[in-house]
PALO-237524 format. One line per 10 residues: number of its first residue (from 0); for each residue z negated, x negated, y of N, C-alpha, C. Coordinates in steps of 0.1 Angstrom, whole numbers. Atoms other than C-alpha are relative to their C-alpha. Layout:
N
NUM	Z X Y Z X Y Z X Y ~ ...
This chain:
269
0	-13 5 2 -1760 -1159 489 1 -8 -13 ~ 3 8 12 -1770 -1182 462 -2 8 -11 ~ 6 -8 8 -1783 -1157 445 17 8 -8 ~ -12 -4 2 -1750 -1140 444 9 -9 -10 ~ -7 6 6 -1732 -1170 433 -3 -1 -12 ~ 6 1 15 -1754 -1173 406 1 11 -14 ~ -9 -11 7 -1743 -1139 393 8 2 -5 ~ -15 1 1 -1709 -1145 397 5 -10 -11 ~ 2 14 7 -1712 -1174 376 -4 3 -12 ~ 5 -2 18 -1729 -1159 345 12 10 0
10	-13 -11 4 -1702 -1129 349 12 -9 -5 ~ -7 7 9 -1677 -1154 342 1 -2 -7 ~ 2 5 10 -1693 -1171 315 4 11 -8 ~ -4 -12 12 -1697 -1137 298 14 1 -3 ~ -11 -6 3 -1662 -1124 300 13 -13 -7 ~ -11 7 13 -1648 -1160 287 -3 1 -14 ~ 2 -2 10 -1668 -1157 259 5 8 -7 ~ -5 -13 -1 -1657 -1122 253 11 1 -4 ~ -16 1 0 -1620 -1135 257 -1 -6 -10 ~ 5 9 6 -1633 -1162 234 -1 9 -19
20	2 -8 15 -1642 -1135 203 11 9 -2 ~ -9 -13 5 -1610 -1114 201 3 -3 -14 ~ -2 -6 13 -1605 -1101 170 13 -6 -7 ~ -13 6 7 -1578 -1119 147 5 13 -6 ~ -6 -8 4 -1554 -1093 140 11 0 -12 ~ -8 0 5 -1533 -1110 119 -2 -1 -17 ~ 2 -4 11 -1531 -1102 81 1 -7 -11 ~ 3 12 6 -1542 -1124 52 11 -2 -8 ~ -9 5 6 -1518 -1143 33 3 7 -14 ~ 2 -10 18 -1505 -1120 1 7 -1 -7
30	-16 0 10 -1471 -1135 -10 -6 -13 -10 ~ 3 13 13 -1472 -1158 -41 14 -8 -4 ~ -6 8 4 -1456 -1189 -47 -1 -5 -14 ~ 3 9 13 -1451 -1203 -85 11 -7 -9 ~ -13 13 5 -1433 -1226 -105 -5 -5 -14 ~ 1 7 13 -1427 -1248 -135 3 -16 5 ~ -7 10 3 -1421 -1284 -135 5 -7 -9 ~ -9 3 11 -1396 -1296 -162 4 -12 0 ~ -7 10 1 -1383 -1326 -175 12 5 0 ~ -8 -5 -2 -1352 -1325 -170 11 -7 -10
40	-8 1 11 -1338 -1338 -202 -6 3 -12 ~ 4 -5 5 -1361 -1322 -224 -2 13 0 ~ 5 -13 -3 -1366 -1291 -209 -15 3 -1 ~ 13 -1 3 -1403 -1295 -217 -6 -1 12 ~ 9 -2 -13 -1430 -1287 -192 -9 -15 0 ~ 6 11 -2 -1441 -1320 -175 -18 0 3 ~ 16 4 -4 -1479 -1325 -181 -8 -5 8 ~ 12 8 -15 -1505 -1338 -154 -16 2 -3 ~ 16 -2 -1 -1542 -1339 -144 -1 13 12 ~ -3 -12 -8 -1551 -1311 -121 -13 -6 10
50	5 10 -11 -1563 -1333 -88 9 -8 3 ~ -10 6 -6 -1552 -1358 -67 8 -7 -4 ~ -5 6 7 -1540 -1378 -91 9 6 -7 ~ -13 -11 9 -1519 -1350 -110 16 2 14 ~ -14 -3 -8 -1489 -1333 -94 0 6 7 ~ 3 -4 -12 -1489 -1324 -63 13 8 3 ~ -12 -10 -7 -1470 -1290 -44 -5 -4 12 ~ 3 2 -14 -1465 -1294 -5 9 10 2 ~ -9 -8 -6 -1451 -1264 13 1 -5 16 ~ 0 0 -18 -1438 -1266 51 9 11 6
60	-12 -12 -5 -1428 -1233 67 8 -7 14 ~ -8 5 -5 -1395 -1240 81 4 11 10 ~ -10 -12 -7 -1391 -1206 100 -17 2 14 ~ 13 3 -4 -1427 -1215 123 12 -3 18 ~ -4 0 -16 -1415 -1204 163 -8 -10 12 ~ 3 10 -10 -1438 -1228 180 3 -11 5 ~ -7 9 2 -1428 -1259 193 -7 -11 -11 ~ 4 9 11 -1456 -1279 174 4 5 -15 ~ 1 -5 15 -1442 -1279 137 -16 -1 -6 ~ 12 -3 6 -1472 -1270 115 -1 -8 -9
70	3 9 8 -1490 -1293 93 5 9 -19 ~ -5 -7 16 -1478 -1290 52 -13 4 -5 ~ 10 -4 8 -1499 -1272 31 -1 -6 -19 ~ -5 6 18 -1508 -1288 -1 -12 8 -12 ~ 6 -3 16 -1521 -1277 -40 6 -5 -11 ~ -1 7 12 -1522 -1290 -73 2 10 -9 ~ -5 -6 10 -1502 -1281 -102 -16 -2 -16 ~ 5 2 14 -1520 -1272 -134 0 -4 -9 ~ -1 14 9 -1521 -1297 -159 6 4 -13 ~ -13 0 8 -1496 -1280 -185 12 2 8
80	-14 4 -6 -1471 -1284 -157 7 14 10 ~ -4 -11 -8 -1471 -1252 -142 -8 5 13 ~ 3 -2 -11 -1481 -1240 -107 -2 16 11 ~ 1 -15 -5 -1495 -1209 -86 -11 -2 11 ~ 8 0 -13 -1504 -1202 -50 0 14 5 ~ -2 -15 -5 -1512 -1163 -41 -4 3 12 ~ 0 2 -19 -1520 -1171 -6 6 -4 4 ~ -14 4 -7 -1487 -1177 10 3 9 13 ~ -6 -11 -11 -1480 -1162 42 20 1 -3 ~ -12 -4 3 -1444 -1146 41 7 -7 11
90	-5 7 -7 -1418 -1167 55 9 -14 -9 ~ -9 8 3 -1390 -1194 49 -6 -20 -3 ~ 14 17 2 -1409 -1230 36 11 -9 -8 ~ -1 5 4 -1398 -1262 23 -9 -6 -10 ~ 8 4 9 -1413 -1270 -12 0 -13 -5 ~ -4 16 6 -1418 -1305 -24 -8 0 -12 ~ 5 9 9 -1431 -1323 -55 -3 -6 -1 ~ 2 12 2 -1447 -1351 -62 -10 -3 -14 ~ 5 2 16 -1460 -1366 -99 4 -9 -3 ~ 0 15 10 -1458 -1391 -123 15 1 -3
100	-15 -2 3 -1419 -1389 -120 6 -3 13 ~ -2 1 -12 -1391 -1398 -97 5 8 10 ~ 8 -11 -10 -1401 -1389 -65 18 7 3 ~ -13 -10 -5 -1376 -1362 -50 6 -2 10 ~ -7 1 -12 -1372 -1369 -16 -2 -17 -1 ~ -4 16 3 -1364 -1408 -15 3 -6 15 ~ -4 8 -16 -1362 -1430 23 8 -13 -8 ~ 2 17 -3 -1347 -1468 27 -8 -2 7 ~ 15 7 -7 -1367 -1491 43 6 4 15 ~ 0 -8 -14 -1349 -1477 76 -4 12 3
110	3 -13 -3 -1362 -1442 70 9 9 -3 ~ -11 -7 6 -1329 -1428 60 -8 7 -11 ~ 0 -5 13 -1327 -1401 36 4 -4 -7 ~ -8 1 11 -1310 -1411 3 0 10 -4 ~ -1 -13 5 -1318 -1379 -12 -12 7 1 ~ 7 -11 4 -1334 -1348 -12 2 6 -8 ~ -5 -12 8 -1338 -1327 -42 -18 9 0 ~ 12 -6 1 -1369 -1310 -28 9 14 3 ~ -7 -12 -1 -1359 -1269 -22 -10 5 18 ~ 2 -12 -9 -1361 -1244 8 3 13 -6
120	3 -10 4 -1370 -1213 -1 -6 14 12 ~ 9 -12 -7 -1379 -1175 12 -13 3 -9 ~ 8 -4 7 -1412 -1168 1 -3 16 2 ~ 2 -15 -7 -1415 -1130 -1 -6 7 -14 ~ 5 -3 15 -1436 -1113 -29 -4 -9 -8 ~ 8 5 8 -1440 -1129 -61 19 -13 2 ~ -13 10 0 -1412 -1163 -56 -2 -9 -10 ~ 1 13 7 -1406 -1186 -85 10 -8 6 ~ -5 13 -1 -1393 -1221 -80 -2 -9 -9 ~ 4 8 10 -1391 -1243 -108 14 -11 4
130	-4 16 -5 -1384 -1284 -103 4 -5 -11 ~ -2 4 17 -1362 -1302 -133 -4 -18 10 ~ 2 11 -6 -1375 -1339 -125 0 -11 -15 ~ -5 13 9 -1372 -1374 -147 -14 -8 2 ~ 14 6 0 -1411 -1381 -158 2 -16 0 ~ -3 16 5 -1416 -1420 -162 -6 -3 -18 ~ 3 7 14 -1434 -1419 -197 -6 18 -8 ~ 10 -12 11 -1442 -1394 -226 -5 -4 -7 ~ 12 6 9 -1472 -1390 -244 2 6 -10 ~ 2 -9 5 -1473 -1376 -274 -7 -1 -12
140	9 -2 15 -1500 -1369 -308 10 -5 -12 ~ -8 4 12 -1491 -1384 -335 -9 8 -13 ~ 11 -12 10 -1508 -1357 -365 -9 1 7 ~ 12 -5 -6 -1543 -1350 -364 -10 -9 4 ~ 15 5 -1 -1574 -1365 -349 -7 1 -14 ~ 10 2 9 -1603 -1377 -372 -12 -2 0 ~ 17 2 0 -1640 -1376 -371 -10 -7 -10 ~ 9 1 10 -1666 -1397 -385 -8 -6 5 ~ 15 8 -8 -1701 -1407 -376 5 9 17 ~ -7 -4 -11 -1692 -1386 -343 6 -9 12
150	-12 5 -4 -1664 -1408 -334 13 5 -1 ~ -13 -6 0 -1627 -1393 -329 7 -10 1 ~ -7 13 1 -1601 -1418 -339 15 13 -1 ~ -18 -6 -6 -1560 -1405 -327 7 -9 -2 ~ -10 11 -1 -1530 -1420 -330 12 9 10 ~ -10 -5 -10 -1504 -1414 -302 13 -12 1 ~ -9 5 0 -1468 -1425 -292 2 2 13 ~ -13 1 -17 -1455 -1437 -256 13 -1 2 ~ -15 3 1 -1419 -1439 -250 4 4 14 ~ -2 -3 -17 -1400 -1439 -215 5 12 -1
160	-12 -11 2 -1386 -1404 -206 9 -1 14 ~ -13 7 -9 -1363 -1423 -177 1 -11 -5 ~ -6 9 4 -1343 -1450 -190 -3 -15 13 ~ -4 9 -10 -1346 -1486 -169 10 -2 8 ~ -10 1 -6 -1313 -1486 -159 2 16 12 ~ -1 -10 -9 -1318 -1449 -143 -8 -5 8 ~ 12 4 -10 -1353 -1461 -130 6 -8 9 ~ -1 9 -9 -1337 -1488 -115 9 8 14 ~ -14 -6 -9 -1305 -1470 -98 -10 13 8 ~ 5 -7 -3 -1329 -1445 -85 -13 -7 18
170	10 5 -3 -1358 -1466 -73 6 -9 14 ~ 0 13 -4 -1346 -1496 -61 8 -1 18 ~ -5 -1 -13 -1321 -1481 -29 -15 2 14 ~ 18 -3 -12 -1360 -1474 -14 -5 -11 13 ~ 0 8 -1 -1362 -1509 -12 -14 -11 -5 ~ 13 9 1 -1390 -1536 -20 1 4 -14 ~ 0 -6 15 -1377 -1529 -56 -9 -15 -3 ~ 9 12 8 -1399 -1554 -85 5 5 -15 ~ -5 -4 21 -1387 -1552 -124 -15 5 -3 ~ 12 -1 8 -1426 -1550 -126 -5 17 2
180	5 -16 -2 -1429 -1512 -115 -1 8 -15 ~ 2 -12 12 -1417 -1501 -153 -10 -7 -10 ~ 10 3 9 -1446 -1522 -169 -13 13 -1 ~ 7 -10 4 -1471 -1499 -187 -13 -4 3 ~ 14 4 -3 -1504 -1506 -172 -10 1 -11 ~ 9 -5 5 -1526 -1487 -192 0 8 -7 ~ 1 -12 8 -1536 -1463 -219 -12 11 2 ~ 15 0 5 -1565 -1441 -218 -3 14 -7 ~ 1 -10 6 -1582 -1420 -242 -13 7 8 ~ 12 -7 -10 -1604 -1393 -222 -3 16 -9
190	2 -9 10 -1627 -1366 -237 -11 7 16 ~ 2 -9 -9 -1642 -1336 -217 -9 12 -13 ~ -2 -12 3 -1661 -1309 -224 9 15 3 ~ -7 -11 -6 -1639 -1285 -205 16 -7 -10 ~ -16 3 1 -1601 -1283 -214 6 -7 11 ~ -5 6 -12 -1594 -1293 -182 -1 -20 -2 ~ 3 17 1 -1597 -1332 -193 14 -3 -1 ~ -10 8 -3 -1580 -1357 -177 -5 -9 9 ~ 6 13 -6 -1586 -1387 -153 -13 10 10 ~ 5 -5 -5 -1602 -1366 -128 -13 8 -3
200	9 -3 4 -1623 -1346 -149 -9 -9 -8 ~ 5 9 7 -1635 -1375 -171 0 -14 7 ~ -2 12 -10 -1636 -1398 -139 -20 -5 -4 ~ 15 8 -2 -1671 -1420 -143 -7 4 -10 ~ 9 -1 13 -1676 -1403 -181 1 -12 -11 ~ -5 9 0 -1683 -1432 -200 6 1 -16 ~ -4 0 12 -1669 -1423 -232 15 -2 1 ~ -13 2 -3 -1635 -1428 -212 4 -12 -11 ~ -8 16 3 -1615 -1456 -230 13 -3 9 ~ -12 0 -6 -1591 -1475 -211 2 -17 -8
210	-1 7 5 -1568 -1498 -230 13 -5 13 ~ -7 10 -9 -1553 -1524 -205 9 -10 -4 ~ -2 6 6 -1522 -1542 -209 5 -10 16 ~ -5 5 -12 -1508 -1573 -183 12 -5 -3 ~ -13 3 0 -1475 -1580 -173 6 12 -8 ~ -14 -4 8 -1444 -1567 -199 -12 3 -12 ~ 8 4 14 -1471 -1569 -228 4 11 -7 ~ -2 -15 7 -1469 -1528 -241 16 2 -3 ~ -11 -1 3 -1434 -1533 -244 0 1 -14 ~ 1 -4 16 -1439 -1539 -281 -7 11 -9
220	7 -7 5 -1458 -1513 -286 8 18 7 ~ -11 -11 -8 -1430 -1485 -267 7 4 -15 ~ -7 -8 10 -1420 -1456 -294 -10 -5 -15 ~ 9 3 17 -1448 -1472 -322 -15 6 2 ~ 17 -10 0 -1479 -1453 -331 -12 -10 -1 ~ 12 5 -4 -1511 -1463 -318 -11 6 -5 ~ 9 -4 7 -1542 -1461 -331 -12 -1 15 ~ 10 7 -16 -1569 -1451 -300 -16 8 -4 ~ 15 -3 0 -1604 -1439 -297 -9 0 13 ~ 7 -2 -10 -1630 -1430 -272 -17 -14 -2
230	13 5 6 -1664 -1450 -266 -11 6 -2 ~ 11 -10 1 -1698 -1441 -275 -1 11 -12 ~ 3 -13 17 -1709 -1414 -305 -2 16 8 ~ -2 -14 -7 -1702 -1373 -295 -12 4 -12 ~ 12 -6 10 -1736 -1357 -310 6 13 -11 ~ -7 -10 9 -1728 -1336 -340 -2 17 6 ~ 0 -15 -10 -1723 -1296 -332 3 0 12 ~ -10 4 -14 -1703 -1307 -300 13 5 0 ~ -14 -2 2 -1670 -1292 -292 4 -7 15 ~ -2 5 -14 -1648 -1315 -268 13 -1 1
240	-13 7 -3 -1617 -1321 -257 9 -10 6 ~ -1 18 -1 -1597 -1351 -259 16 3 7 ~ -15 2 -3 -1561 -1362 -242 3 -16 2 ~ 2 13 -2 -1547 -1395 -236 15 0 8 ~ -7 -1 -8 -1528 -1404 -208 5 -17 4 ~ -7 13 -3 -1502 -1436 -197 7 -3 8 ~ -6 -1 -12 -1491 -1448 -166 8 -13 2 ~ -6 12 -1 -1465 -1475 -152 -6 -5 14 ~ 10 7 -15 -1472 -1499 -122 11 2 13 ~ -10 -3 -10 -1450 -1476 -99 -7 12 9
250	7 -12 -6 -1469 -1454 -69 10 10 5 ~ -4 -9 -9 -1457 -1420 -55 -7 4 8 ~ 10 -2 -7 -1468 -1415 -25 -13 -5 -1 ~ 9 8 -1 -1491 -1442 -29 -12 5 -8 ~ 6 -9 10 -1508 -1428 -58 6 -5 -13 ~ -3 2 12 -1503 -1443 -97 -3 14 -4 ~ 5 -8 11 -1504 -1413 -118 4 1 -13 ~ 3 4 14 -1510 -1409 -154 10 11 -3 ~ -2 -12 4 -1485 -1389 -177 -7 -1 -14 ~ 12 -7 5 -1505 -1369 -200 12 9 -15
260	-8 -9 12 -1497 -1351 -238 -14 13 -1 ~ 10 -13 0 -1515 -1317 -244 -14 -4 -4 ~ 15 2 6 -1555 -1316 -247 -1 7 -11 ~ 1 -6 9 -1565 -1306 -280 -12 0 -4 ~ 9 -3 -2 -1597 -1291 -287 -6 -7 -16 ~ 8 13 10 -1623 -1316 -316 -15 9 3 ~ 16 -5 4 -1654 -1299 -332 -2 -11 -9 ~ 12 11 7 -1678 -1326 -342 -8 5 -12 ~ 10 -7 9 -1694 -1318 -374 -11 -5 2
């Protein structure tokens, strides 16, 4: 009798196991999501780092029959501001943004919405979506880089691309507003072998420069060309690429990020 039970008992095991390996039948993800992100009073493609610190996509399929909703799925935009996901399962999703701009979907301190300007979308095939959003700062080259002794010396220009009085009327219904959110924290000049340079890729390189200001101080220095530089000497016959990126002392999603002007590629003689 024991003996029997003992039988009866591995038969089990087997056939949960068994039940345990069925075959997934269901078919891999093949629709494509992609987009642009835009300022939205320049029309120009808003720049980033491409990580956690850059600009962030979150999808959440909204058309999901279970009762547990499904966790969001997230990816990072490409750091000239444009974005591409070709694993999408087909189905109806809410797209969000988030970046060095203001944020889209917005609470009070009760949790209320104030606004959404995130989209719902069908994703079916190839779907674009493109986001016009209100960066907090543009970077931009001022002429050409210069080399000597393999040192790279740049000059660049900051200037807000949201006005304070928008920032504020935007921000501030959130609550726990501070005048000190639109101070300019920081500059930095970052250099990469790859093109991909930006905080993340040039995170712990020490050739980073970061020029630190406190309080209001960079205010004098908003819309006037700067004169910046990397540290350390790039060995001659080196090709690298430099950017320089500037951030204010305002998180999204708990997260400062840097806005960024194009990387431009520096052969060392």
């Amino acid at each position: 009798m024991n003996m029997k039970k003992a039988i009866y008992s591995i038969l089990f095991v087997v056939l949960l196991l068994l039940g345990s390996c069925e075959i997934d039948n269901y078919p891999e993800p093949q629709e494509t999501l992609k987009g642009r992100i835009i300022d939205a009073t320049t029309g120009e493609l808003v720049l980033t780092d491409q990580g956690s610190e850059g600009t962030r996509i979150r999808i959440r399929e909204l058309s999901w029959k279970e009762t547990e909703e499904p966790e969001p799925f997230t990816f990072w935009c490409m750091k000239e501001g444009v974005y591409q996901n070709t694993k999408v399962f087909k189905g109806y999703y809410n797209v969000r943004v988030d970046g060095a701009f203001i944020p889209l979907i917005r609470l009070n301190n009760q949790g209320d919405t104030i606004a959404d300007e995130t989209k719902n979308v069908q994703i079916q095939g190839v779907t674009e979506v493109d986001f016009q959003v209100q960066p907090f700062l543009k970077v931009e080259w001022v002429g050409t880089p210069t080399v000597q002794n393999g040192v790279i010396t740049a000059q660049v220009k900051v200037t807000r691309a949201v006005s304070p009085t928008d920032f504020k009327e935007k921000i501030e219904p959130m609550g726990n507003y501070d005048d000190n959110f639109l101070n300019i924290t920081d500059v930095q000049f970052m250099v990469s072998e790859t093109p991909y340079v930006g905080y993340r890729a040039t995170h712990g390189d020490p050739r980073r420069k970061v020029y630190e200001y406190g309080g209001d101080s960079f205010e004098q220095y908003l819309g006037k060309t700067l004169t910046v530089t990397h540290n350390g000497v790039i060995p001659s016959g080196r090709t690298v690429f430099i950017r320089v990126g500037a951030r204010i002392n305002y998180a999204t999603e708990g997260v400062r990020r840097w806005n960024y002007n194009q990387a431009i590629r520096v052969d060392i003689p």
